[in-house]
C-alpha positions in Angstrom: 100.9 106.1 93.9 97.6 104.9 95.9 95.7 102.2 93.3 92.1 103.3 93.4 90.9 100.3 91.2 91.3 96.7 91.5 90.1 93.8 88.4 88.1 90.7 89.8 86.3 88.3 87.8 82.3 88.5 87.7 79.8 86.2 86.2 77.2 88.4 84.4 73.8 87.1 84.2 71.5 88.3 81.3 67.7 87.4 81.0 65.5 87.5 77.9 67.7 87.0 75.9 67.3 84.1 73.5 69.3 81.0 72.4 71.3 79.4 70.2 68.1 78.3 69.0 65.7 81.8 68.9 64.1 80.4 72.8 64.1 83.0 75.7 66.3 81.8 78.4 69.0 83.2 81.0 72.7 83.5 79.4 76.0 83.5 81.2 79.6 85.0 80.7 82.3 85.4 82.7 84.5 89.1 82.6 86.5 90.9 84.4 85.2 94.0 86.1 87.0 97.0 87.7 85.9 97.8 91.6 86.8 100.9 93.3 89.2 99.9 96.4 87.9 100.1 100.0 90.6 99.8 102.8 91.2 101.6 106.2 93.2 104.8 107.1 94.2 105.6 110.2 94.2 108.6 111.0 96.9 109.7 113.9 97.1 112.8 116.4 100.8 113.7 117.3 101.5 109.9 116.9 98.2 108.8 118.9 94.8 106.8 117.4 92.4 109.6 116.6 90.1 107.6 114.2 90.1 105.2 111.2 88.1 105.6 107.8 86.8 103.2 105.2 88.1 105.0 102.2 89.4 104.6 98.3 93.2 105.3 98.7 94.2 108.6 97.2 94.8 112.2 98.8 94.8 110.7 102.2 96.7 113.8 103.4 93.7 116.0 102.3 91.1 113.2 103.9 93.0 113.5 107.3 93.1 117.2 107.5 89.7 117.4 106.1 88.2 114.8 108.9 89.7 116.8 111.2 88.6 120.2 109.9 85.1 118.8 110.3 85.9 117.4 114.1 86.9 121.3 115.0 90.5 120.0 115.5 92.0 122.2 113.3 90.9 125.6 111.4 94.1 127.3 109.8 97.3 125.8 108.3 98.9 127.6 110.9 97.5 124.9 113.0 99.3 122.0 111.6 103.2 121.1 112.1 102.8 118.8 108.9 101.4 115.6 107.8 102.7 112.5 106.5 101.7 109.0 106.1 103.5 107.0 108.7 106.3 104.8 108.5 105.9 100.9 109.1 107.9 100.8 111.9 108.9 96.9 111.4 110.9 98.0 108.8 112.7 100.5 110.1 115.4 98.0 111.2 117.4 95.7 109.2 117.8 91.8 109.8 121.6 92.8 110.4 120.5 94.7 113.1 121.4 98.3 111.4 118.8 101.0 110.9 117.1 101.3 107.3 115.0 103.4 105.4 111.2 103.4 106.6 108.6 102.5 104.0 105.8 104.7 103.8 103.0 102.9 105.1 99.7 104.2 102.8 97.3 102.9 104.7 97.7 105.0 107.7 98.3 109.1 108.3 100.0 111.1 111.0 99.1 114.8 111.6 101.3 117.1 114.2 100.0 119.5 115.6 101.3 123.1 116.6 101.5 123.8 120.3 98.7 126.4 120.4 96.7 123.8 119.1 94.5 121.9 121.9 95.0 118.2 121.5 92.1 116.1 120.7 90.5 114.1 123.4 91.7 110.2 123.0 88.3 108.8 124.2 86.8 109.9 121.1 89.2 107.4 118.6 86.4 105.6 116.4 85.5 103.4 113.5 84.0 105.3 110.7 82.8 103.0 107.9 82.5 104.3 104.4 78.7 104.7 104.8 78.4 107.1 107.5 80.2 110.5 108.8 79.7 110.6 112.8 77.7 107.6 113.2 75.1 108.7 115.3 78.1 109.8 117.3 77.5 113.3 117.3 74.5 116.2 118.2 73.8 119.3 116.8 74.6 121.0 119.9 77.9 119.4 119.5 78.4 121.0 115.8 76.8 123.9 116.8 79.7 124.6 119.6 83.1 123.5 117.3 81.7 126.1 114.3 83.5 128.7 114.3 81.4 130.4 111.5 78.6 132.5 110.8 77.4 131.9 107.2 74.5 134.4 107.5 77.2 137.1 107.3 77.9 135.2 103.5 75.1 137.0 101.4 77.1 135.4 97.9 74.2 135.8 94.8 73.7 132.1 94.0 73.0 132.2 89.9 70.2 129.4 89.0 71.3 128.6 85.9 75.0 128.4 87.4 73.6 126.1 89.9 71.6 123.5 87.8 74.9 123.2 85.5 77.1 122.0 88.4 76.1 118.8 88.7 77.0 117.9 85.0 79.8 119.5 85.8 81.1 117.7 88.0 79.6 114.3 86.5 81.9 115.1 83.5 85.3 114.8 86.2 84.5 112.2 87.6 87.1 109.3 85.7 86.9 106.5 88.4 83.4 106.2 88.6 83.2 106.2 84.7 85.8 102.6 85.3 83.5 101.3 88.7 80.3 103.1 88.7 80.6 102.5 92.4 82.2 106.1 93.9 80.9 109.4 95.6 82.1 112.5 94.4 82.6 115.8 96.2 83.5 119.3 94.2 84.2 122.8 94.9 83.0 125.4 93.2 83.2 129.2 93.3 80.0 131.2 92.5 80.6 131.2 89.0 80.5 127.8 88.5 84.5 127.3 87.8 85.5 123.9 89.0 88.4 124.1 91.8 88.5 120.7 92.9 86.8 117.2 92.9 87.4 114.3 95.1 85.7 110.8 94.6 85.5 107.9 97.5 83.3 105.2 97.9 82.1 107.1 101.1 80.8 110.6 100.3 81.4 111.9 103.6 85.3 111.1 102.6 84.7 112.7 99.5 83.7 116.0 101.0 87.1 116.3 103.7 88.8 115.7 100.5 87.9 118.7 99.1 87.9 120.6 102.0 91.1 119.4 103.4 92.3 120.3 99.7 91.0 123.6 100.6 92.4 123.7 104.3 96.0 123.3 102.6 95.8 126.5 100.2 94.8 128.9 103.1 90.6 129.2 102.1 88.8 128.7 104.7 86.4 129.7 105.5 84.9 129.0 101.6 83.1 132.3 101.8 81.4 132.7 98.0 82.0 129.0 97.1 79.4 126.2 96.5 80.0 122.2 97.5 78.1 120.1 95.2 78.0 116.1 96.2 76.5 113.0 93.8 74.5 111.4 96.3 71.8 112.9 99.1 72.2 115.6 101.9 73.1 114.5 104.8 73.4 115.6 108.4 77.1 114.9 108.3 78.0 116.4 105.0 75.9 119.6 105.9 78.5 119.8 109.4 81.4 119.8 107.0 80.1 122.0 104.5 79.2 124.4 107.8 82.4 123.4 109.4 84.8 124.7 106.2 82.4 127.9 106.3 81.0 127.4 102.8 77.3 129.0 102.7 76.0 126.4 100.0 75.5 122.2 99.7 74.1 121.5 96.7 73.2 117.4 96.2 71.4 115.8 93.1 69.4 113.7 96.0 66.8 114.6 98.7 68.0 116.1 102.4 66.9 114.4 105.1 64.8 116.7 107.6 67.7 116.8 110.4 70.0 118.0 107.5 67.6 120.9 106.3 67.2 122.2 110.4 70.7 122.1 110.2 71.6 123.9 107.2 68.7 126.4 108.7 70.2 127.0 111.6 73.6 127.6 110.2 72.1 129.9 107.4 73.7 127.7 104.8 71.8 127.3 101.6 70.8 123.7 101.1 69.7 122.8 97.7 68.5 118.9 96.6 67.3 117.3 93.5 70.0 119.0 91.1 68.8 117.2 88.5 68.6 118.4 84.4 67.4 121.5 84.5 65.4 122.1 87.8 66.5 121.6 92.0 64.6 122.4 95.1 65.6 125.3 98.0 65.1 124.3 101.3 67.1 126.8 103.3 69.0 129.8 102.5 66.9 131.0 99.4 67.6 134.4 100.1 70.4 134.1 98.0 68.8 132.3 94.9 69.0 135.6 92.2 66.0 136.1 89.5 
């Protein structure tokens, strides 16, 4: 099993505190601390370099397919041979020259393909750190021509009072970041508010192909009638996933930024920010807000 957590020594400063002797001063101590892991996946296309993420270990199999999901790739599980992380190929022979088991390498994934399936264009292997989805990479035209659905079709009634309560919802699930305070977190949600799933990362956008690669695996796509809810702001990138898994709401307890609202317009996705306490702001899709 992927460790999510490592310990590492950290000297904690404290000021205004007093003495020994009742005087304000700065105080020292030395503890331990637990940190959310970040390492690289690669992520490999019928055995070729497709891309590699900065991510916390831990359903890399959903990350992949998610990622890809989002990259118009792959829709359907139909589409997909299987997936597996890879084997660490210099292991795969012994010093006496015989052939031994492979060791499951973690940090890197392989996903096969289908022949129906049109393989991805090589030139388009990149880095994607754990702060950013396509980089700058990408266009809306671009998203706008692997989307494969219409969410205006998706009239779901989006409940307000269901809506506010997701984000404690969620909050409540979230274990690692209770032990790091330093992770993203991504849920699924059906219109009632049930909780189906929720993924943390130390990059949100990794967080979200969790989930929907978590999706992708059961057969839901397109998320007609469900809500995505993330920890942190709206993004460009997160609203292309959310419109790429066909989910017609993105709910964030942070602002949008103005490219993701046009975005989330254009799509006819319901994008929702601020989901804080008792209160949130509509910027697109408020059609389906009931009361």
């Amino acid at each position: 099993m992927a460790h999510t957590t490592a310990r590492r020594p950290g000297l904690r400063i404290s000021l205004g505190g007093e003495d020994g002797e009742g005087h304000g001063g700065v105080r020292r101590s030395t503890r331990p601390d637990t940190l959310a892991i970040e390492e690289p996946l690669g992520i490999l296309v019928d055995g070729a370099d497709y891309a590699t993420t900065m991510r916390t270990p831990g359903h890399d199999l959903d990350l992949a397919l998610g990622f890809l999901v989002s990259e118009g790739v792959i829709a359907d599980p139909a589409d997909v041979k299987g997936a597996a992380h890879c084997s660490s190929t210099s292991r795969l022979t012994a010093p006496d020259g015989s052939r031994a088991e492979a060791d499951a390498d973690h940090n890197s994934v392989t996903v096969d393909l289908n022949p129906h399936v049109p393989p991805p264009d090589p030139a388009k292997h990149r880095h994607v750190t754990s702060a950013c989805g396509v980089c700058g990479t990408e266009t809306v035209d671009a998203v706008r021509a692997r989307s494969r659905y219409d969410l205006t079709g998706d009239r779901t009634p989006l409940d307000p009072t269901v809506l506010a309560a997701l984000p404690d919802t969620m909050r409540a699930s979230q274990k690692v970041f209770d032990r790091t305070g330093g992770l993203h977190a991504a849920a699924l949600f059906d219109a009632a508010g049930h909780l189906l799933c929720l993924r943390e990362d130390v990059g949100r956008h990794n967080a979200v192909d969790k989930v929907v690669g978590w999706a992708f695996t059961r057969g839901m796509l397109p998320l007609t009638g469900h809500v995505i809810q993330v920890s942190g702001r709206a993004s460009f990138e997160l609203v292309q996933k959310t419109w790429l898994a066909g989910a017609p709401a993105l709910a964030a307890v942070s602002a949008p930024s103005s490219l993701a609202a046009d975005l989330a317009e254009e799509a006819g996705m319901t994008l929702i920010g601020f989901s804080r306490g008792d209160h949130f702001s509509v910027y697109t899709g408020t059609g389906r807000i009931t009361g």
